[in-house]
C-alpha positions in Angstrom: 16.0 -2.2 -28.4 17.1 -3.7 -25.0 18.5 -1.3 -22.3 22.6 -0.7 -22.2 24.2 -2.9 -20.4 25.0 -1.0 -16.6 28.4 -0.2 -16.2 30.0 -1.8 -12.9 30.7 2.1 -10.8 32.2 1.3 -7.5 32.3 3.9 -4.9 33.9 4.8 -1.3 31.3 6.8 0.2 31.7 4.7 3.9 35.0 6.5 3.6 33.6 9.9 4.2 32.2 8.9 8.0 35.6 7.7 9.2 36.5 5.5 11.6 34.0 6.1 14.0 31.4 4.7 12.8 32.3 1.1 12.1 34.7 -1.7 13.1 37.1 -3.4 10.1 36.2 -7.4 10.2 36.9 -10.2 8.5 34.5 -12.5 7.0 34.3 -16.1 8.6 36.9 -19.1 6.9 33.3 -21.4 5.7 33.9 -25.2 4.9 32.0 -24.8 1.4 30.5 -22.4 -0.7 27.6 -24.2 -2.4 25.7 -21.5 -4.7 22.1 -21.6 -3.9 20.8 -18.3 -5.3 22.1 -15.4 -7.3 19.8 -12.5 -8.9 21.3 -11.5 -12.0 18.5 -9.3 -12.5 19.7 -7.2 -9.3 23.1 -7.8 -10.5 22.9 -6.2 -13.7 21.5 -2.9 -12.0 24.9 -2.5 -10.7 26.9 -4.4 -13.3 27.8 -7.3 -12.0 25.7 -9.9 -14.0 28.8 -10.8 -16.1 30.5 -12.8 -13.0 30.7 -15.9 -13.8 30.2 -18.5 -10.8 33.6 -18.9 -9.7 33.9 -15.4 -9.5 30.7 -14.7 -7.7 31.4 -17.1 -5.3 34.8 -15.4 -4.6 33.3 -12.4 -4.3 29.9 -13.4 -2.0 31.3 -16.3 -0.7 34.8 -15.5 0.5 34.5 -12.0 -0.1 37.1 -11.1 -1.9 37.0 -7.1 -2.5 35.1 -6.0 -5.6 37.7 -3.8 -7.4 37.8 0.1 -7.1 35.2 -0.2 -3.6 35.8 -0.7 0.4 38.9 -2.6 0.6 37.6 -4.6 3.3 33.9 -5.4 5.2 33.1 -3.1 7.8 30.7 -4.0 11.2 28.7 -0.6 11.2 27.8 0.5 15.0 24.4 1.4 16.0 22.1 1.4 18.9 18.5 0.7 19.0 14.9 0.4 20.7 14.2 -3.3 20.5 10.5 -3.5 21.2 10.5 -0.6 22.9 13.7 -0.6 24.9 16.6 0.8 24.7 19.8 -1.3 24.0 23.2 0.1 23.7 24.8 -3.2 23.2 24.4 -4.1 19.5 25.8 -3.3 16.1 26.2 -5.4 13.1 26.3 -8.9 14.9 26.3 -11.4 11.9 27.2 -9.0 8.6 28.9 -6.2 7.6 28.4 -3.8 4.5 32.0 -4.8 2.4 31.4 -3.0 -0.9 29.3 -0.1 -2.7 28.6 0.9 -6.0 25.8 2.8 -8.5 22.7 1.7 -9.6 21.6 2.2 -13.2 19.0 4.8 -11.3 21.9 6.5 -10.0 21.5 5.8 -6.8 24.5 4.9 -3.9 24.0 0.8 -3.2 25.7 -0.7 -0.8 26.2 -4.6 -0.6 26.0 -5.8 3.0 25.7 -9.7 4.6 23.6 -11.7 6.8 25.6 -14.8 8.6 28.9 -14.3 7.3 30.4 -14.3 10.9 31.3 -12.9 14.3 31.9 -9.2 14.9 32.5 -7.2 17.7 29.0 -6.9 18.2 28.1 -10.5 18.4 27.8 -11.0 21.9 27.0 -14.4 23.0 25.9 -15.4 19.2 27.8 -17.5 16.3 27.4 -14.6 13.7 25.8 -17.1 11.5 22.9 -17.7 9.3 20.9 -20.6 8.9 20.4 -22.0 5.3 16.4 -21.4 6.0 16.6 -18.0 7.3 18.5 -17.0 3.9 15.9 -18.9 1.9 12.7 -16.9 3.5 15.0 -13.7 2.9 14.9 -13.9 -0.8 10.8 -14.9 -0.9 9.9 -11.8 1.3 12.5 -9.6 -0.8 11.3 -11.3 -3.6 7.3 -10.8 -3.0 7.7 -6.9 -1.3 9.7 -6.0 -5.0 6.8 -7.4 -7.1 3.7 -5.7 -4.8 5.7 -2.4 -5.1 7.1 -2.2 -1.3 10.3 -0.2 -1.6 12.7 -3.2 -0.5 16.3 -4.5 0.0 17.3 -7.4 -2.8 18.4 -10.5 -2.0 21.3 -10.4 -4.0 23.3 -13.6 -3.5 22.9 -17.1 -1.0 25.9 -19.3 -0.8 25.0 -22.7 1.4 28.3 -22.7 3.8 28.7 -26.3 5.1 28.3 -25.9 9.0 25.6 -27.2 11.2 23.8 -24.9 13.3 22.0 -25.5 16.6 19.2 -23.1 16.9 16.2 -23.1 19.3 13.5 -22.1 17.2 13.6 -24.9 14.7 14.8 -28.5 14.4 18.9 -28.1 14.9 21.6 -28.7 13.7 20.5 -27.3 10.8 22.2 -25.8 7.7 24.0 -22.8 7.4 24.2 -19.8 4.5 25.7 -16.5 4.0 23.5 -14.1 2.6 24.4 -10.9 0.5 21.6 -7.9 0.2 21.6 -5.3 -2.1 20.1 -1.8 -0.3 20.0 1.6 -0.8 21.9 2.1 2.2 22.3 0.9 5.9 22.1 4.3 8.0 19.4 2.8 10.6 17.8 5.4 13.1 20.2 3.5 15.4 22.9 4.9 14.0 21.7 8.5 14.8 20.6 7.2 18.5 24.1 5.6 19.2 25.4 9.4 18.6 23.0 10.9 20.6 23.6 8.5 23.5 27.2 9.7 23.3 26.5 13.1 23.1 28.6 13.1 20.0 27.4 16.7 18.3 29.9 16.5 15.6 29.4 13.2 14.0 26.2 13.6 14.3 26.2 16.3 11.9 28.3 14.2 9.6 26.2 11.6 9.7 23.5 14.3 8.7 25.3 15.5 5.9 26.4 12.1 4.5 22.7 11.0 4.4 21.4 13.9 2.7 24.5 14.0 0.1 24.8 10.4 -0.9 21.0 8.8 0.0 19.1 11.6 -0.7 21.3 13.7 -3.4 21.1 17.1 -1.6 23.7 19.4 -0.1 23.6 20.5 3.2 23.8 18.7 6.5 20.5 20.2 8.2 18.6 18.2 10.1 15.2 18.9 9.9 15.5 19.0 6.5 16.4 15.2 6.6 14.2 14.3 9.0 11.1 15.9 6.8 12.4 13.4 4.1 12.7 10.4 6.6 9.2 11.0 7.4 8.0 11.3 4.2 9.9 7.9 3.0 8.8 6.3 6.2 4.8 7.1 6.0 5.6 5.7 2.5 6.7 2.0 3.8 4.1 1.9 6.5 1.4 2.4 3.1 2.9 0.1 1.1 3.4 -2.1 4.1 -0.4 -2.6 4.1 -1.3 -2.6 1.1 0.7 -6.0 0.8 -0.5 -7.5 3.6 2.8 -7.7 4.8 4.3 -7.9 8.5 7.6 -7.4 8.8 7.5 -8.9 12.4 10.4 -6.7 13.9 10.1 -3.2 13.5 12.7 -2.1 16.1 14.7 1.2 15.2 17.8 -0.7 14.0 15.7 -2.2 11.5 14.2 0.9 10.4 16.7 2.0 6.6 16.7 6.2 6.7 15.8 5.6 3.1 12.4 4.3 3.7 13.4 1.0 2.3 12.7 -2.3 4.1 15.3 -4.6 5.1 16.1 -7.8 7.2 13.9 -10.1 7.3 13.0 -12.2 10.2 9.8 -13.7 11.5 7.9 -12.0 8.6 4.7 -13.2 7.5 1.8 -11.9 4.7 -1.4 -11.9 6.3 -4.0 -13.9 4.9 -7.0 -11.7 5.7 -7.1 -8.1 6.9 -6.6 -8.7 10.8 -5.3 -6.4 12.3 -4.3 -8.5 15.0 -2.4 -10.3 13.0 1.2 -10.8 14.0 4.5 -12.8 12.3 6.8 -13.1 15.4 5.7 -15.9 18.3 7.7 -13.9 20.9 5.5 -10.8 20.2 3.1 -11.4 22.6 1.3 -7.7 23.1 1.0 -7.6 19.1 3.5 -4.3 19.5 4.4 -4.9 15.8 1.0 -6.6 14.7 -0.1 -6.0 10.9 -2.6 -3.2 11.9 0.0 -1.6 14.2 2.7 -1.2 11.9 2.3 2.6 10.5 2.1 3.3 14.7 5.4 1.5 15.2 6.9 2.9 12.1 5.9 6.5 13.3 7.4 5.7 17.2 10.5 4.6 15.4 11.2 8.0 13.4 9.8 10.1 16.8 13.5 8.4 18.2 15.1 9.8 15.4 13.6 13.2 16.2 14.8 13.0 19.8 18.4 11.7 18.2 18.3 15.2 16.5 17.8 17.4 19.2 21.3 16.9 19.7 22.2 19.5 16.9 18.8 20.3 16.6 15.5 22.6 17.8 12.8 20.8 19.6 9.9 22.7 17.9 10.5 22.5 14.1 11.2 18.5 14.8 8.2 17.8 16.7 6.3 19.8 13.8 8.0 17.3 11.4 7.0 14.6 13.2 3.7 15.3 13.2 3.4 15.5 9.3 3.3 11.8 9.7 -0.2 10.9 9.9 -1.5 13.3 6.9 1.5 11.6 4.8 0.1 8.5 5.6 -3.3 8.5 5.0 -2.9 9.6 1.0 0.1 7.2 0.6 -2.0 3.9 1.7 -4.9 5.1 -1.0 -2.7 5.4 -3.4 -0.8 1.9 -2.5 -4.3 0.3 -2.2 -5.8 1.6 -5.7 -2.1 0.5 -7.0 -2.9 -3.0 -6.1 -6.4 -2.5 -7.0 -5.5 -1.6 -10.7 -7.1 1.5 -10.1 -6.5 4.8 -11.0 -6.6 7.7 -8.1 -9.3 10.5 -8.0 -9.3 12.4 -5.4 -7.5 12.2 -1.8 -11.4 12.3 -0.5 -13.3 9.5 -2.9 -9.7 7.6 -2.6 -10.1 7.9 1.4 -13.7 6.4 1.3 -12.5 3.7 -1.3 -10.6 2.6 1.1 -12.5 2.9 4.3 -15.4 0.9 2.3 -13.1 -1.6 1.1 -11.0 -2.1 4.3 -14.6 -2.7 5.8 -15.8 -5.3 3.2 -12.4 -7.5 4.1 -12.5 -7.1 7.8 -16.3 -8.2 7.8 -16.2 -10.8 5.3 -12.5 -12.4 5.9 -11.7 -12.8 2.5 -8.8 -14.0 1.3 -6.9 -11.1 0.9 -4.4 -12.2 -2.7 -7.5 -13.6 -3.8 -9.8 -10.6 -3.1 -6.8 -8.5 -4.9 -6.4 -10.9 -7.7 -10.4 -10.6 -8.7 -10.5 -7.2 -7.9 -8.2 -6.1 -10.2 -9.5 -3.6 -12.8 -12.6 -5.7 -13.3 -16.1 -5.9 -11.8 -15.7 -8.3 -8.0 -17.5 -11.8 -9.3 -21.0 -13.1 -8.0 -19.1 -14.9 -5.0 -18.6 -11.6 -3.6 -22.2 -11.6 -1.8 -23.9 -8.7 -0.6 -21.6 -7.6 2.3 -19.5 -6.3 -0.9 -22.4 -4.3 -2.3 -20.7 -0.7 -1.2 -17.7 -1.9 -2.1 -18.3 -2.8 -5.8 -20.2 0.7 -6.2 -17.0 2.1 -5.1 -15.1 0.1 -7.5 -16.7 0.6 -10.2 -16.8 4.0 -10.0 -12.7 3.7 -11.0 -11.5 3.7 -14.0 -8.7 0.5 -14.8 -5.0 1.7 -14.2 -4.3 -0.6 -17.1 -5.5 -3.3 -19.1 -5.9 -7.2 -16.8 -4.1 -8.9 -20.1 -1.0 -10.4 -19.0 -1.1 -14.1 -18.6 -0.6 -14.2 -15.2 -4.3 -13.0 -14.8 -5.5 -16.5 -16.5 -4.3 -18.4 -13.5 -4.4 -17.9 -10.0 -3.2 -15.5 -7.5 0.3 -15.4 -6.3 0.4 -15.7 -2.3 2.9 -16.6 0.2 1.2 -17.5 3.1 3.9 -19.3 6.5 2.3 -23.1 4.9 3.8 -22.4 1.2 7.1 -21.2 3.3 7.3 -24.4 4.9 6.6 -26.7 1.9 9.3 -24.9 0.0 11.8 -25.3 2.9 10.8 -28.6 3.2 11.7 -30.0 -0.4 15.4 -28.5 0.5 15.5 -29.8 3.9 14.1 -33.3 3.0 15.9 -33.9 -0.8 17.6 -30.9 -1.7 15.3 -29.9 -3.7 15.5 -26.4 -5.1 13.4 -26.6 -8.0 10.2 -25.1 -6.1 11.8 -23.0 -4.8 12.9 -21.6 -8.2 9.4 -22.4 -9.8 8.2 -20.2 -6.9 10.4 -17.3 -7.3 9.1 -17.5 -11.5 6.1 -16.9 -10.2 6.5 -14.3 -8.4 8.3 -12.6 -10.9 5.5 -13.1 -13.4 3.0 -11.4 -10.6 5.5 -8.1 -11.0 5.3 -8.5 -14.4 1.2 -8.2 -14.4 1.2 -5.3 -11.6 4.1 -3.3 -12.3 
């Protein structure tokens, strides 16, 4: 039988923060609302597949309130390290989080934007998004939801009818607003802004609110939460690597206190396992470089510690912190033998699996989807020379996770390598042409299908 349809279950739980913790805004007035995208399959996990497209365009274009939620957007306010410095002078520049609800898991969603106008926090910027931006949004949500990265959704991109001048790609361009789907938007930021203020008591509400309605406990200690963060966190940075994904910006207002990856900007998937290998052009030391990630991912929760000292011991936090590395290690095995279509053993065989195998790629430069793709839950063909000759042993020496009989295994591997990118964009930009687009995104799907 097919599941129940999800009952639509708004909820309020913003509310419980108060006022100091956001800014009421209004969405921008747009020219147009052209529907480009909407994920009905996100959309029925909070029961909202039954809009029709007038009605989703009210809601995620002009942004009309959802009944029974926040009765209008709010600009949350956080600080944040930005590649390693500290800036006080940001917040939600170009969204705001205007509605949440349950999941059919339960869990407290919020719905928050991407372009849909200026805040107090914009600054010198047009709190806008550009029509590409939101279509590389929904391929790295997309891809990170079908390799088993915990992710944001891409719920929703409305084209908007403005031109945009922007200085990292031809301009004027088109413009979009985007709507995401997350499990939460508490950023580490948030916890640093109150610890640059010295403000002990909304810190401790903040506390409280993340444990209650991210983490379903009671309580407002803050060791306890950060023992969770860290444990989500080590999670990410596995999973992270097991996709061959690089998020590109891994500052501490882009780091979700529920371990779940969100906002995508100069992301790329590597195409071998480099671990030089970097997605943003203006990252020029490779701070945030594929290999670098669970490093960058760990300096971003040590903030948080320091955030907690505010209400907090030093000791117990730092011995939090340094549970880290030994979370780490275990969660990438496990994330690599996922993708692998292997079942674990032990943490010690599972360790060397990996070592050998992270070898094999580094020394050989195989593609990495296609190394994944052949590898899974089968022997590595002839074309895998001699260089793989540890590698295989290991391999072999696995039993399958489950059977390679889906039909997506008759064809070839799904990638999404910056050229793909920039084809797709290319049949929009050229002759509004979303069918590949679309194709793509079937694709992807299918790949899901075969791993999950």
């Amino acid at each position: 039988m097919p599941p129940a349809p999800q009952a639509y279950r708004p909820a309020t739980a913003l509310a419980d923060l108060g006022p100091a913790f956001s800014d009421a805004v209004s969405a921008a007035n747009f020219p147009q609302q052209i529907l480009r995208f909407r994920n009905d399959r996100a959309a029925a996990s909070i029961g909202l597949d039954t809009l029709d497209d007038v009605e989703w365009i009210a809601h995620f274009g002009r942004f009309a309130p959802l009944p029974g939620t926040l009765p209008g957007p709010l600009a949350l306010r956080y600080h944040g390290h930005q590649f390693r410095v500290y800036n006080p002078d940001i917040g939600d520049g170009r969204g705001f989080t205007f509605a949440q609800m349950h999941d059919d898991a339960g869990r407290l969603m919020d719905l928050g934007t991407k372009g849909s106008g200026q805040t107090p926090f914009s600054r010198f910027g047009d709190g806008r998004l550009t029509l590409k931006g939101g279509m590389r949004e929904i391929l790295a949500t997309e891809m990170l939801e079908a390799l088993n990265v915990p992710t944001s959704r891409t719920l929703s991109l409305i084209e908007t009818g403005e031109e945009l001048d922007r200085n990292d790609e031809p301009s004027p361009t088109r413009s979009a607003v985007l709507v995401r789907l997350s499990h939460g938007h508490i950023r580490i930021g948030t916890f640093q802004r109150l610890a640059y203020e010295r403000d002990a008591e909304n810190m401790r509400r903040l506390v409280g609110y993340v444990l209650r309605h991210l983490y379903g406990e009671n309580g407002d200690d803050p060791l306890r939460l950060l023992n969770l963060i860290v444990e989500r966190t080590a999670t990410l940075a596995a999973r992270y690597m097991a996709a061959g994904f690089v998020h590109g910006v891994l500052n501490s207002d882009n780091i979700n206190v529920t371990g779940e990856s969100f906002d995508y900007g100069p992301w790329r998937f590597a195409p071998t396992w480099d671990p030089g290998f970097t997605a943003a052009y203006f990252d020029h030391a490779g701070l945030y470089a594929f290999g670098r990630q669970p490093e960058a991912i760990h300096w971003d929760v040590m903030q948080l510690a320091s955030s907690l000292r505010l209400i907090a011991e030093s000791d117990p936090l730092i011995a939090a912190l340094e549970r880290f590395a030994g979370l780490y290690q275990p969660a990438v095995a496990s994330a690599l033998l996922w993708r692998l279509g292997r079942q674990p053993q032990d943490p010690v065989t599972d360790r060397a699996l990996v070592q050998t195998v992270e070898r094999a790629l580094r020394a050989t430069e195989a593609p990495l989807d296609r190394f994944f793709f052949d590898a899974f839950a089968q022997p590595l063909p002839d074309r895998y020379g001699s260089d793989w000759n540890d590698a295989r042993a290991a391999l072999d020496a696995y039993a399958p996770r489950k059977a390679r009989d889906h039909s997506y295994w008759q064809g070839e591997p799904c990638s999404m390598l910056i050229d793909e990118v920039e084809t797709l964009w290319s049949a929009i930009d050229e002759r509004d042409d979303w069918a590949p687009l679309h194709a793509k995104i079937d694709a992807i799907r299918t790949m899901g299908e075969a791993l999950a």
